[in-house]
N, C-alpha and C positions, 0 to 999 in steps of 0.2 A: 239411587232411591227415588229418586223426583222423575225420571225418566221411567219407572217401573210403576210409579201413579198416575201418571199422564196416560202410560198403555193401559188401564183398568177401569180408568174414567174413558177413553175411548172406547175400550169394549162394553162399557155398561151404555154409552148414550149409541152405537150402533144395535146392539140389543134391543134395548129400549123404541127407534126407531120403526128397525122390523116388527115389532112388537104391535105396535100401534097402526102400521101400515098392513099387516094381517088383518088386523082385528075391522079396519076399516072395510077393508075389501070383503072381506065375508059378510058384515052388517049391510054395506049395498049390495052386496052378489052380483057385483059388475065382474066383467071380465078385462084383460089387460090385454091388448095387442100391441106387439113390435114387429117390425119389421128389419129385416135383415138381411142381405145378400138377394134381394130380389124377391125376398119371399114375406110371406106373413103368417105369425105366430099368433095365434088368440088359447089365453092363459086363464083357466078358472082360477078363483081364488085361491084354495086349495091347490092347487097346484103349481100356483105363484110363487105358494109360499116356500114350497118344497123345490123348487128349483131353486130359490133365494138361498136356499142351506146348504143346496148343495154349491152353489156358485163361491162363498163362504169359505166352504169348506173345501174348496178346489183351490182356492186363493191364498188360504193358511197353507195349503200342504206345499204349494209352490213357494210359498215366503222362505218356509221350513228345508225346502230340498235347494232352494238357492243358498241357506244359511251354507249350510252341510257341507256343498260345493266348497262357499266361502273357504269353512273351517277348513277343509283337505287341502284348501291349494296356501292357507298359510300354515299349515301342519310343513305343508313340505317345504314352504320356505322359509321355515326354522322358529315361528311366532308360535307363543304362548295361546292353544288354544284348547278347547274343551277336548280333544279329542288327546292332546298331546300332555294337557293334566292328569287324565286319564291312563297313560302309560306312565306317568310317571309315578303315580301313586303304586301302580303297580310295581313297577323295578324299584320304587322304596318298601312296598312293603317286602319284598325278596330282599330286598340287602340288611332289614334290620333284623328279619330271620335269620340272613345269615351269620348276622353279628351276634344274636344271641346265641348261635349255636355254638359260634369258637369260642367265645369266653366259656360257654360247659364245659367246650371239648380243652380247654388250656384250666380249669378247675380240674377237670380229672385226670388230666394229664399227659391226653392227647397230643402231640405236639405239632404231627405232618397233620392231622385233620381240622386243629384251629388254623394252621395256615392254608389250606385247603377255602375253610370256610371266608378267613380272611381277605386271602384274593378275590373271593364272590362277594362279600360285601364290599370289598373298594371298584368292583365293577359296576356295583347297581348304584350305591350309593353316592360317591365324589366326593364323599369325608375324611381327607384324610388327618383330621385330627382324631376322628376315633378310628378308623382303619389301622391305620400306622401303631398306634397304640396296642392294637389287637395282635398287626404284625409282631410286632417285639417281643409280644409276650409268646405268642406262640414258638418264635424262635428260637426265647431261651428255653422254653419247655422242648422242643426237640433238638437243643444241643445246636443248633446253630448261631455261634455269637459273631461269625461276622455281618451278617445279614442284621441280628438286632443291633449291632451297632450302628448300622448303616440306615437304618429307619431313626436309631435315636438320632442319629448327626441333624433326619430331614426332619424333625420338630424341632429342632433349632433353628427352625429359620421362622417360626411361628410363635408371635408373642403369644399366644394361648395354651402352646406346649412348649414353651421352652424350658419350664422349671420341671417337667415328666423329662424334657430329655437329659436335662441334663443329671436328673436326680438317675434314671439309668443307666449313663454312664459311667458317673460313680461307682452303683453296686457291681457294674463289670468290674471295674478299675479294683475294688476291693478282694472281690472273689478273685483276682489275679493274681492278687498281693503287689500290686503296686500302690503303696500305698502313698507315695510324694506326689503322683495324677490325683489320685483319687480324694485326698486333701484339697487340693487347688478345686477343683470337679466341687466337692462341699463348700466350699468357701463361697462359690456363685450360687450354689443352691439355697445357700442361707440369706446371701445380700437377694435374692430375687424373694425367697418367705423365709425371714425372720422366724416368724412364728409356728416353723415348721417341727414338730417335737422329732422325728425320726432324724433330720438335718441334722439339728441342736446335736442330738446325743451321738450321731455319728463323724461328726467336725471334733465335737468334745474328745471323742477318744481318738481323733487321728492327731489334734495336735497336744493331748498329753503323752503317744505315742514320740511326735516329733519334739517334743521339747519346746511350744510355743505356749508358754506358759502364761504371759501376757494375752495372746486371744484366747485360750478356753478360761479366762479371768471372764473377759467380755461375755461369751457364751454364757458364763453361769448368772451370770449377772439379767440378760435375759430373761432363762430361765424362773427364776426368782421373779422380776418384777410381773411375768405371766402368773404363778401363781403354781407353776409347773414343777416347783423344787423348794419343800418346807423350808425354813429360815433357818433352822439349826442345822441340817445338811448341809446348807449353801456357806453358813460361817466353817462350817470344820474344812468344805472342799477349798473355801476361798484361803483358807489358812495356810492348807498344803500347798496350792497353786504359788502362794504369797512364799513359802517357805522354799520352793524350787528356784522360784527367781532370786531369793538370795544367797544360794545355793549359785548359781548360775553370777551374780555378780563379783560375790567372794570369788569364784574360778578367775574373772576378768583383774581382778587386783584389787576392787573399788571395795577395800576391807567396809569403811564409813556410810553408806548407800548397804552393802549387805548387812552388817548391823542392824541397824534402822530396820532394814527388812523383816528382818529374822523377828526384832522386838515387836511389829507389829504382826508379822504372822503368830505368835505366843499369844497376842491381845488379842486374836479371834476366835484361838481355841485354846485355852489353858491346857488342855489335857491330851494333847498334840506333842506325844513326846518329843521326837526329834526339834520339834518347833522350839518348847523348851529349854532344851538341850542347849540348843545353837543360839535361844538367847542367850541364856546366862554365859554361854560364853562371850558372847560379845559386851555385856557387860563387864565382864573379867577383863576383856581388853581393853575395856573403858574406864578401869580400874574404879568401877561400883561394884564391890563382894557385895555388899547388904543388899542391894537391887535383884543381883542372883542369884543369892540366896532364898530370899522371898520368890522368886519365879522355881525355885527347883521345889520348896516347900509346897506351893499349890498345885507343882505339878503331879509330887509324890501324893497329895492328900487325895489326887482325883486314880493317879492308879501308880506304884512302886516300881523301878525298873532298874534296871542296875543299871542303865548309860545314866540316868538321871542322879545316882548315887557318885561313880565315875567324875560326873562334872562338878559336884556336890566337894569329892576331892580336893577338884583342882583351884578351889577359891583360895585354901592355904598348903599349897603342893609341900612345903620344906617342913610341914609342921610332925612333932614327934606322935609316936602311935596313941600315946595318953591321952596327946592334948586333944588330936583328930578324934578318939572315942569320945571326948566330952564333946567336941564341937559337933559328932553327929546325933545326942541326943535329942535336940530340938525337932531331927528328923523322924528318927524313932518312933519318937513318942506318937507320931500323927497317925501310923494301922501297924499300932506294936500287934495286933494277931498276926496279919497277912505273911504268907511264905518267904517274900523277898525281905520284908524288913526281920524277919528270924535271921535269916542267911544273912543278913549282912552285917546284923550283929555278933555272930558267931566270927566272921573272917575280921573283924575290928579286934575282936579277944584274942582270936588267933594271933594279929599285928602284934597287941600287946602283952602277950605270952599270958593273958588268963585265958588257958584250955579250960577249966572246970565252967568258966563263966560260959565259954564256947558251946562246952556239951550243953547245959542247961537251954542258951538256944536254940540250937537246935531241936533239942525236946523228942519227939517221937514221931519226924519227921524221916529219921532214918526207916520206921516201919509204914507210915502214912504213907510217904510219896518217896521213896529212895530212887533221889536222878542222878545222874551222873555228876552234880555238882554236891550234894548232902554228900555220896557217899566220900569223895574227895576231900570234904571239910571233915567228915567226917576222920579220913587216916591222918589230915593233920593233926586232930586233936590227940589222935591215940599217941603220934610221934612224941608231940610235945610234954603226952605224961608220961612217955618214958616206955610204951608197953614195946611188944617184941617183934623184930620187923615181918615174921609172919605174919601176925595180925594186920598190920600197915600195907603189906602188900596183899593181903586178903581183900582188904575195903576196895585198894585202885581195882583189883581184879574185877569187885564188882562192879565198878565205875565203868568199864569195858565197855561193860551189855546193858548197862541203865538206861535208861529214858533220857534225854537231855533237856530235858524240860518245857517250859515256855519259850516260843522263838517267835520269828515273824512268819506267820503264815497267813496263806489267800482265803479270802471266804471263800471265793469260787470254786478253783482247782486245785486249793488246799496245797499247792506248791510251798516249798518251805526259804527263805531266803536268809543270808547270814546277816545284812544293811537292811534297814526300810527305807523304799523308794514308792512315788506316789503310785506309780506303775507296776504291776505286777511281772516279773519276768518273764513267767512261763504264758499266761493265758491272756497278758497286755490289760488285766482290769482296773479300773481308774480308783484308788482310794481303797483297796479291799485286801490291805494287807492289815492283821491287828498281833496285836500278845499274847499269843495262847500258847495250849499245847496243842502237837500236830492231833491232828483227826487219827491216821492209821498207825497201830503199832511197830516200836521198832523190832527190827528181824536183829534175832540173834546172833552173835559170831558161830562160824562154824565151827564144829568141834569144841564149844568153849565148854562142857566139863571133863573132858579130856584133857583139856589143857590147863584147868585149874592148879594141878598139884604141884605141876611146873612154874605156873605164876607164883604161888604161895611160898615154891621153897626157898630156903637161907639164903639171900643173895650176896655178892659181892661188896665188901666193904666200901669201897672205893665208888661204886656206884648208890650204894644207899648214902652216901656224905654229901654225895650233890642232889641228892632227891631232896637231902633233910636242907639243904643250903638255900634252893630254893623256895622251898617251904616255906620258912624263916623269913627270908629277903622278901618273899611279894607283896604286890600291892595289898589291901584287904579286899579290896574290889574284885580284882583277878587274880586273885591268888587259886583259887581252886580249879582254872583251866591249864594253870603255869604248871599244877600237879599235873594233868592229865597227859600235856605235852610230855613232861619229862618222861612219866612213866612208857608213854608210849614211844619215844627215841630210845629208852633202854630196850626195849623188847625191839625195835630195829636193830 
C-alpha cells in the first residue's frame, strides 16, 4: 500500500512538473534546442510539449511490455503471477461447475454422470476433500461400492474427512449386513462426534442388536444430557437397558448384582413389566414377600398382566385356593373393571370351586371380546356346574378360532412374540414391543364349520376325565391355556 502512494505522489509531482514547464515555455515562446547525434533539433513550445507526452508515453509502454516479459518467463517457471491467477481462476471456475453439476446429477440420480462430472472437478480443482466426497457418492448411486469404498478408506487419512469416511463405511458395512464392522465403524464415528444424532441412533441400535447393554446405557445418557431424548423416554429406555444387564448377570450366576439390577431397573420405570416382574422375584429370593408385593401392586395399578398376577402367585406358592383368593384381593381391587383383573378373578373361583362366582366374572365378556382365553374359562365354568359335555366342548371348539388376545406386539412391524425382549425380533426395533392386541385379524381354521359337529360330538369318557382333571388341578393363572393344550392333544 505505501508503495502504491509513493507511485501516485510521483505521478502527480511529474505531472505537475510538465505542467508548469509547458506553461513556462509558452508564456516566453522561446524555443528549445537539443542536439543529438551530430544534429540539431529546435522545438516550439507546443511541440515540446507534445513530444514530452509522447516520450512518457513511449516510456510507460515499455515499463508495461518489460512487466509482461517479466510476468511470462515467471509464468513458466512456475511463480504466482497475474497471468497464472488468471488461469487459475479459470480452471476454478470450471471445477466448481463441475462440482455443482454432479451433486444434481447424484440428487437425481445420475450416477456414471456425477462421476463423469466428478473426475472434472478433481482435475480443475485439487480438492480433494470435497472431490473425493462427490466421488463416493456418485459411486453409490451407480452401484459401484468398491470404488466408494476406496475413496472412503482415502478421507481417512484427512483429519477434516475422516469422520465422512468413516461415517460411510459404516453405512456400506450396514447395507451389507455386516453388522459386528459396522458396530466398531459407529463406535469411532461417535468418539470422533459425540454429538452426532444419526451416530447416537445408529450405534444405539447396533449395540442393542449386539447385546452391549452397558454402552447404549452410555449412548442414551448422551442423548439426554443433549436435550435430544425427553426425560421420561430416557427413564423407561434406561430401565430396560438396566433390565437386560440383569438379565445378563443372572445368566453369569451373580444371582446378588442381578437382583440389585432388576430392583433398580423397576425404580426407573414402575410400569415396565418384565422389570417388575424380575424384581419381586428377587425380592422373593431375598425373602421380602411385603417388598414384592408392593412392587407387583404398583405395577398392576399402572397396567394388569398376568406374568405380573403369576409372580403375584409365587409370594405364597403352597397356599390353599381360599386363602390365595383372599390374598389376591388387595390386587383386585386396584382396576376391578379392566379385562385381565375379570379373568383373573373368574380362574381364582375356578381354583376354588365357585363357578357361579366365576360366571359373574366373567360377566359379558363372553359376547364383548370372546378370545380364546374367556371362551376356555368359560367351558371350565360350564364343567364345574355339571352342564353336558357337548356344551364344554362346544366353548373349546370356539376357543380354536378366537382371537388370543393381548400379546407382545411391535409398534413397528406389528410382529407378534410369545417373551418380551428389549429388541424386536423380526424388524431388530429398540423398545417397541407393548401389550396389546395384534393389529391384523386372526385367519380362521380351515374347514372349521365343517368340522364343528365332529368337535362338539359325545366324546370318549376316558378322555373327557383328564380334560376335567386338568381343569381342576391348574394353576388359576394358567389354568385356561392348560385347557387349550389338552383339548388340542386330544384332537392330535
Amino acid at each position: 500500500m505505501i508503495w502504491s502512494f509513493i507511485k501516485i505522489a510521483l505521478f502527480l509531482v511529474l505531472v505537475a512538473a510538465a505542467t508548469l514547464g509547458a506553461t513556462h515555455l509558452i508564456q516566453t515562446g522561446e524555443a528549445i534546442r537539443i542536439e543529438a547525434l551530430g544534429r540539431e533539433f529546435m522545438l516550439g513550445p507546443l511541440t515540446a510539449v507534445i513530444a514530452a507526452l509522447v516520450i512518457f508515453a513511449a516510456i510507460w509502454l515499455t515499463i508495461r511490455i518489460i512487466g509482461l516479459i517479466v510476468a511470462f518467463l515467471r509464468f513458466l517457471n512456475g511463480d504466482e503471477t497475474a497471468i497464472s491467477r488468471y488461469f487459475d481462476r479459470n480452471r476454478e471456475r470450471k471445477g466448481y461447475e463441475a462440482l455443482a453439476e454432479g451433486m444434481m446429477a447424484v440428487a437425481s440420480g445420475e450416477g456414471r454422470l456425477a462421476l463423469s462430472k466428478a473426475s472434472r472437478a478433481e482435475r480443475f480443482l485439487n480438492r480433494p476433500e470435497l472431490t473425493n466426497l462427490l466421488t463416493a457418492q456418485a459411486a453409490e448411486v451407480a452401484g459401484d461400492t468398491k470404488k466408494a469404498t476406496a475413496v472412503y478408506k482415502q478421507l481417512l487419512t484427512d483429519d477434516r474427512t475422516r469422520f465422512v469416511g468413516v461415517r460411510g463405511l459404516m453405512k456400506q458395512k450396514l447395507a451389507e449386513g455386516d453388522t459386528a464392522t459396522a458396530l466398531k465403524l459407529a463406535e469411532k464415528a461417535y468418539a470422533l462426534k459425540p454429538k452426532h444424532q444419526e451416530v447416537q441412533d445408529t450405534l444405539l441400535e447396533l449395540q442393542t442388536r449386539q447385546g452391549d447393554w452397558k454402552g447404549a446405557r452410555g449412548v442414551l445418557q448422551t442423548k439426554v444430557r443433549q436435550g435430544a431424548l425427553p426425560k421420561d423416554v430416557h427413564r423407561r429406555r434406561d430401565a430396560v437397558l438396566a433390565l437386560q444387564e440383569a438379565k445378563g448377570v443372572l445368566d453369569e450366576g451373580a444371582s446378588i448384582e442381578a437382583q440389585e439390577a432388576a430392583i433398580a431397573a423397576n425404580k426407573s420405570s414402575p410400569d415396565l413389566i418384565p422389570a417388575a416382574v424380575m424384581a419381586a422375584r428377587a425380592y422373593i429370593a431375598k425373602g421380602k414377600p411385603k417388598n414384592a408385593a408392593r412392587v407387583i401392586l404398583k405395577a398392576w395399578e399402572a397396567q394388569p398382566h398376568p406374568d405380573l398376577a403369576a409372580a403375584f402367585a409365587e409370594i405364597a406358592p403352597d397356599e390353599a385356593a381360599s386363602a390365595r383368593l383372599k390374598r389376591f384381593a388387595g390386587l383386585l381391587k386396584l382396576r376391578p373393571d379392566h379385562e385381565e383383573t375379570r379373568l383373573l378373578r373368574a380362574e381364582l373361583n375356578i381354583a376354588a370351586e365357585d363357578f357361579p362366582a366365576a360366571r359373574r366374572a366373567l360377566g359379558d365378556l363372553v359376547d364383548t371380546h370372546p378370545t380364546a382365553r374367556v371362551l376356555t374359562i368359560m367351558a371350565a365354568v360350564e364343567r364345574g356346574e355339571g352342564a353336558d359335555d357337548a356344551v364344554v366342548r362346544g366353548w373349546l371348539a370356539r376357543a380354536l378360532t378366537a382371537p388370543r388376545g393381548p400379546q407382545w406386539c411391535c409398534d413397528n412391524c406389528q410382529n407378534i412374540q410369545a417373551e418380551w425382549g428389549p429388541v424386536c425380533d423380526n424388524c431388530g426395533g429398540f423398545d417397541t414391543l407393548s401389550w396389546r392386541e395384534p393389529v391384523q385379524a386372526p385367519a380362521p381354521l380351515p374347514h372349521g364349520a365343517e368340522m364343528l359337529p365332529l368337535i362338539v360330538g359325545k366324546p370318549e369318557p376316558a378322555h373327557e376325565d383328564d380334560i376335567l382333571g386338568e381343569v381342576e388341578d391348574a394353576d388359576p393363572v394358567l389354568e385356561a391355556d392348560l385347557i387349550v393344550e389338552s383339548e388340542t392333544a386330544g384332537k392330535a
